[in-house]
N, C-alpha and C positions, 0 to 999 in steps of 0.2 A: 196214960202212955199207950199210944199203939203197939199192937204187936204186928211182927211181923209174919204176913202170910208164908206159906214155901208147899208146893206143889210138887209130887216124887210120881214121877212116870212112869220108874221102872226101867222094863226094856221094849216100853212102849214106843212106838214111832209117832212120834209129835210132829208129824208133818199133818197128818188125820187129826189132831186135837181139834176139837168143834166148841168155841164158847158161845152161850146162850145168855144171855141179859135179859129183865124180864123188869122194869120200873113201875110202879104202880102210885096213882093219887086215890083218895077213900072217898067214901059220901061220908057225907056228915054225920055224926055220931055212934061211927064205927068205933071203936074203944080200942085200947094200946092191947088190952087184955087177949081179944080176937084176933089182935096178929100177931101177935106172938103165938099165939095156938096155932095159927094156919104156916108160921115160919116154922114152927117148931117142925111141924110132919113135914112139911117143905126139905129141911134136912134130912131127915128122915128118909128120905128117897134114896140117898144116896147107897144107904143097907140094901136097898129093896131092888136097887134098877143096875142088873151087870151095864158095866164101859162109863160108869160116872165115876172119875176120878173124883171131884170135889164139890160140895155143893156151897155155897156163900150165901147169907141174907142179912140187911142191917137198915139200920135208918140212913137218912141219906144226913150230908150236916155240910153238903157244899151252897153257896149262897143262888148259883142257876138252875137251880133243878124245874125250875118253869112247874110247880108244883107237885110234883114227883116226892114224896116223903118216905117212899122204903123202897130196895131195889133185891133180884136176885142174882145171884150169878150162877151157873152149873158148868163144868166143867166136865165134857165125854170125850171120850177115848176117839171116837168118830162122827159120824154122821147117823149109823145105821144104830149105835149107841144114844144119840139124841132121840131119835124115834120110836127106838123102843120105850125111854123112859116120858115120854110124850103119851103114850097108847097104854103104859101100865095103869092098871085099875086104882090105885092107892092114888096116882097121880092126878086120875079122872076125876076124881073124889074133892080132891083139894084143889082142881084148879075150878071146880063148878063153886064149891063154896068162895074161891077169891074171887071171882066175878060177880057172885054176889051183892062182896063188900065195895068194891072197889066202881072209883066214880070215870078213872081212864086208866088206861096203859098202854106200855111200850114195849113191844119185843124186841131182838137186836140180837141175831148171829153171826157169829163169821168164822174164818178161821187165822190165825195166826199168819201173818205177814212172813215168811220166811228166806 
């Protein structure tokens, strides 16, 4: 059963809301074990980095994903909120080790259509 997501703003102005997408395909014999480790701090940011409302990561299980097998989502308060949690050190940390693993990716910002 899915659960349902639900995102609480606050008395935040969601016109500034910044989403970040972040897809990723692996090299070969990257193990499920190692991404869950690097998903797991991946979440973990979200403690770490003020203006991130929500952090999302999961397997992908739609049948286009043009070989994209996990994807992330981050959800910041702004813009100046995405860059800081871009520049935080914990972030440095984890995004040197995904690139590591990882054989392609996709980034994808925007902001909410309003």
């Amino acid at each position: 059963m899915l659960q349902q997501a639900s995102i609480h703003f606050g008395g935040e102005n969601t016109e500034q809301i910044i989403i970040h997408i972040a897809l990723f395909r692996w090299k070969e014999g990257i193990t499920r074990k190692k991404i869950d480790s690097a998903f797991k701090q991946v979440k973990q940011l979200k403690e770490k980095c003020d203006g991130i409302v929500e952090v999302f990561v999961g397997k992908n299980y739609h049948k286009e994903s043009r070989g994209f097998t996990h994807g992330v989502v981050v959800v910041a308060r702004d813009q100046e909120s995405l860059e800081r949690y871009r520049q935080h050190p914990a972030h440095k940390v984890i995004a040197k080790d995904i690139e590591e693993m990882e054989e392609d990716s996709l980034g994808f910002d925007f902001k909410d259509l309003r």
